[in-house]
N, C-alpha and C positions, 0 to 999 in steps of 0.2 A: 617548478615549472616557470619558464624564464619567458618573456612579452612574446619573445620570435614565435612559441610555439604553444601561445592561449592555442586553448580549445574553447569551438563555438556549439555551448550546450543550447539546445530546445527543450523545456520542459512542456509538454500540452499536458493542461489537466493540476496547472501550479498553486492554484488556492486549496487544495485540500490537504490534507495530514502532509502523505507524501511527497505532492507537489510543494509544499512551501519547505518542509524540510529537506527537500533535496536541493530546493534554490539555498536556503541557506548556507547549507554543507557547501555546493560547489563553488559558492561567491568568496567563500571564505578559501578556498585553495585556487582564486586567481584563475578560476574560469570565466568566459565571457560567456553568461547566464541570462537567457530571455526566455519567458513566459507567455506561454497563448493560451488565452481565454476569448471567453465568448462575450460580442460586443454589448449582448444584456446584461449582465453585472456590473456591480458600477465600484462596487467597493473594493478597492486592494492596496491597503493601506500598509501591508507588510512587505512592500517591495517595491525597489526603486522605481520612479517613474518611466524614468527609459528602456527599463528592462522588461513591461509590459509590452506586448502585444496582443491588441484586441481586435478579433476578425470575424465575422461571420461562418463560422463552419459550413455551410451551406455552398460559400462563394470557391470554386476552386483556385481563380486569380488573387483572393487573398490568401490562400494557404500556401503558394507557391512562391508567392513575395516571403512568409513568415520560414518557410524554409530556406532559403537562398542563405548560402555560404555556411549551412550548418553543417559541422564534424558527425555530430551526435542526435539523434531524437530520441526521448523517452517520451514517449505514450502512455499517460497516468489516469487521461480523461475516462469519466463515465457517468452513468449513475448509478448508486447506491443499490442494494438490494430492493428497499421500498418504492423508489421510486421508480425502479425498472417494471415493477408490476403496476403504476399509477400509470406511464408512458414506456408502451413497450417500444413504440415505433421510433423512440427518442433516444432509446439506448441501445437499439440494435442500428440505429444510422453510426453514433457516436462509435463505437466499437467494429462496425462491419464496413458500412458504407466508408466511413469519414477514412477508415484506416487502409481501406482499398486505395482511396484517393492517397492517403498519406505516404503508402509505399511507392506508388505510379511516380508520384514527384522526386521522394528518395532517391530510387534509383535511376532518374532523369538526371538529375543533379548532382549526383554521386557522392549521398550521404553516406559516411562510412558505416555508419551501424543505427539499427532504429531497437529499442530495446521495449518490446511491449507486457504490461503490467496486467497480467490476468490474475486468478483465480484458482486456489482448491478449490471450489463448489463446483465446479466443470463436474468433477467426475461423478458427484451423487449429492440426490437434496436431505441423505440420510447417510451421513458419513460414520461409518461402521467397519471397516477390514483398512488394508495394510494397501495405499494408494501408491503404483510409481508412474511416472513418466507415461507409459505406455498399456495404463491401465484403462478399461471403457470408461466412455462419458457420457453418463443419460439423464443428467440432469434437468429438468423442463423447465424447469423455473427461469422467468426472463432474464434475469440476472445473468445466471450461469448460459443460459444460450446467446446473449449477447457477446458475452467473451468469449464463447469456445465459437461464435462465428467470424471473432475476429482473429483469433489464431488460423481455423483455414484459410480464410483470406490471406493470412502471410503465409501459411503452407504450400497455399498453390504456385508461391513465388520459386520454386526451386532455384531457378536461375536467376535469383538478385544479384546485383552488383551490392547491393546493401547488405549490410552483415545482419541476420535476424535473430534476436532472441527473447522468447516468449518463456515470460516468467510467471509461474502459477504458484501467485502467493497464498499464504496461510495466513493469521490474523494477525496483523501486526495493532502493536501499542507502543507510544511512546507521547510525550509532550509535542504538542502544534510550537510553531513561531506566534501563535498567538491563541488569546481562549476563547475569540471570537469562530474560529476554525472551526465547521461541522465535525467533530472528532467524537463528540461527548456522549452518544448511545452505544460506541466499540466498548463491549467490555470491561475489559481492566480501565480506560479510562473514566468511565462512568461511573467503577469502584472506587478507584482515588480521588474522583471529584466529593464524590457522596460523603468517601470519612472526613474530609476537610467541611463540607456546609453542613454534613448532620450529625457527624459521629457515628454515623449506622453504613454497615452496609449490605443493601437491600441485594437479594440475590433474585431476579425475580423471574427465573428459568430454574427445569430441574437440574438442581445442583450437582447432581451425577453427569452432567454432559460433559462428553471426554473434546478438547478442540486442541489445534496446536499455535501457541502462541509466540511471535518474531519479536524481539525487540527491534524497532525501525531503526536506531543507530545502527545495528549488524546488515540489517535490510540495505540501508545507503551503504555501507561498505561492499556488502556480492555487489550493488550496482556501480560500482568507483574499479569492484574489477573488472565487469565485462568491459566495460571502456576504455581500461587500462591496455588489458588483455590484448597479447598478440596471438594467442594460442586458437589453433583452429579446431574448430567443434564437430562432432558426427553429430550432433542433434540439435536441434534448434528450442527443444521444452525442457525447463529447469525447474523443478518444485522445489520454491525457494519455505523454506519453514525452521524451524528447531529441530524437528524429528523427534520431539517428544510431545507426549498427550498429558493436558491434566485435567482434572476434573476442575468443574466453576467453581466446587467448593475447596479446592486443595487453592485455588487462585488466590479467595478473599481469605485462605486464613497466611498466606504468604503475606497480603497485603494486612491485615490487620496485623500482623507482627513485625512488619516494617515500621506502620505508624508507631506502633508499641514504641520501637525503638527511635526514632526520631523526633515523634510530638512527645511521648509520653503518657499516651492516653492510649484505650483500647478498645475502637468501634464494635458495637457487637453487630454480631452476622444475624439476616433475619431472613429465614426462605418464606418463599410463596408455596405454601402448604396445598394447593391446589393444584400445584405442577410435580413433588416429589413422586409420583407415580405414573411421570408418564415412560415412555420407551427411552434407555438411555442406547448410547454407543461405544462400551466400554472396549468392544476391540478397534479402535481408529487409531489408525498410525500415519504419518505423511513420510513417505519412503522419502529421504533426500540423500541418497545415493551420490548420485550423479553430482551436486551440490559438496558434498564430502570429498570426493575425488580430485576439486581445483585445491583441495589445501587450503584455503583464504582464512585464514586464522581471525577469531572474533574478536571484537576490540569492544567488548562490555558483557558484564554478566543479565543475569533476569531479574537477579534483587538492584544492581544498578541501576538497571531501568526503570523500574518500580518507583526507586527513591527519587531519581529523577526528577521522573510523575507529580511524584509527591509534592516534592517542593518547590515544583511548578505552582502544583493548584494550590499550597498554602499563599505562595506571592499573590495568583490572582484573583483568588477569593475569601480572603480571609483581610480584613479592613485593618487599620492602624488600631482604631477602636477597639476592637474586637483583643 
């Protein structure tokens, strides 16, 4: 990609997993890369000074200044499962309200594409059967009603000049740009941290629960295609996932035999004996159809990722000392 024809990326929502690994990714292939975050945090130490943008989400004249001259917006902002049930009214602004305003500006200014980051849990807070695209969504849980209200907010847009694409991710994992990053209660991360500080890993859900987990490096690649992409879509919802289910316990004995193989040591796995009986959801499947259909060929496998992980968390918590 040559000066004349930088692309100007938005990432809202850039200190978390996603948002700092996609700033990564695109800074590294020579896009002009800026970050909006909310003026109450103070710390972003993983990314260049100039390429912050700190605004009051509240203010619509700063969100239209933080827009102005962008190709691109990703939409990564939110809160978390827990804290969407601590402050509901905080993550259905962020998700509904703030993304209403965000699209109004969009296609004022004739952003080419806004690409928003939802959610598998839309469809059910008990994920059990074979989910596609156009399957119900009754999930209550503030979480998932925050996101699926900020997809109709972009639905009602039929008539954008903005190009919409509303991606309803599965769980991803992968290494943060740093270990300060809120990453570390996801799953598999949690796993790989744990056999690096304990040698153990604690599984402490019942280990029959079937979920589908993304490697984020394959995650930032579908998102390097829709951007890419000249290709005109019939549908605006992508369930972006693996398309395969595994159990928590098929997870940690993956990871315990990665360490096997790379430390040389062999965490033992230790369930919460109080959880193996509860309901599992052994028919869940995430239909990614539609997602198979662009061809977009994977550029890393799941033990890749894993290793990755790995020796990520052996550099940042395992001392000289030690």
């Amino acid at each position: 990609m040559g000066k004349k024809d930088l692309m100007n990326l938005l990432i809202i929502g850039g200190s978390g997993l996603l948002g700092g690994r996609l700033y990564k990714h695109f800074k590294e292939k020579q896009y002009n890369v800026k970050i909006l975050v909310r003026k109450n945090k103070k710390n972003y130490r993983n990314f260049l000074p100039n390429d912050i943008l700190k605004i009051d989400f509240y203010n619509l004249n700063e969100l239209k200044n933080a827009c102005k001259d962008m190709d691109i917006i990703i939409h990564a902002a939110g809160l978390n499962s827990q804290n969407s049930v601590k402050n509901e009214l905080e993550a259905l602004f962020i998700k509904e309200k703030f993304t209403k305003n965000l699209i109004n500006i969009a296609n004022k200014i004739k952003v080419k594409k806004l690409i928003f980051i939802s959610t598998v849990h839309v469809y059910s807070s008990f994920l059990n059967r074979e989910y596609y695209e156009n399957s119900k969504t009754n999930n209550l849980h503030p979480y998932a009603i925050s996101n699926f209200k900020g997809e109709k907010t972009l639905l009602n847009h039929s008539d954008s000049v903005t190009e919409i694409f509303i991606l309803r991710l599965s769980n991803c994992f992968g290494s943060p740009i740093s270990k300060n990053v809120d990453c570390w209660k996801l799953f598999i991360n949690d796993l790989c941290k744990q056999a690096i500080k304990t040698k153990k890993l604690v599984i402490k859900q019942n280990p029959k629960i079937k979920r589908d987990f993304l490697e984020i490096s394959n995650f930032i690649n579908y998102i390097e295609y829709f951007i890419k992409t000249n290709k005109k879509f019939r549908f605006k919802i992508i369930n972006i996932g693996s398309g395969k289910s595994y159990t928590l316990f098929e997870i940690a004995k993956i990871i315990q035999g990665r360490v096997k193989f790379h430390l040389g040591f062999t965490p033992s796995i230790i369930l919460d004996k109080t959880k193996t009986d509860q309901v599992t959801n052994s028919k869940f499947k995430m239909n990614i159809d539609r997602l198979k259909n662009l061809k977009i060929k994977k550029i890393i496998n799941f033990t890749n990722e894993v290793d990755n992980l790995l020796i990520f968390c052996k550099k940042s918590y395992v001392t000289n000392s030690e």
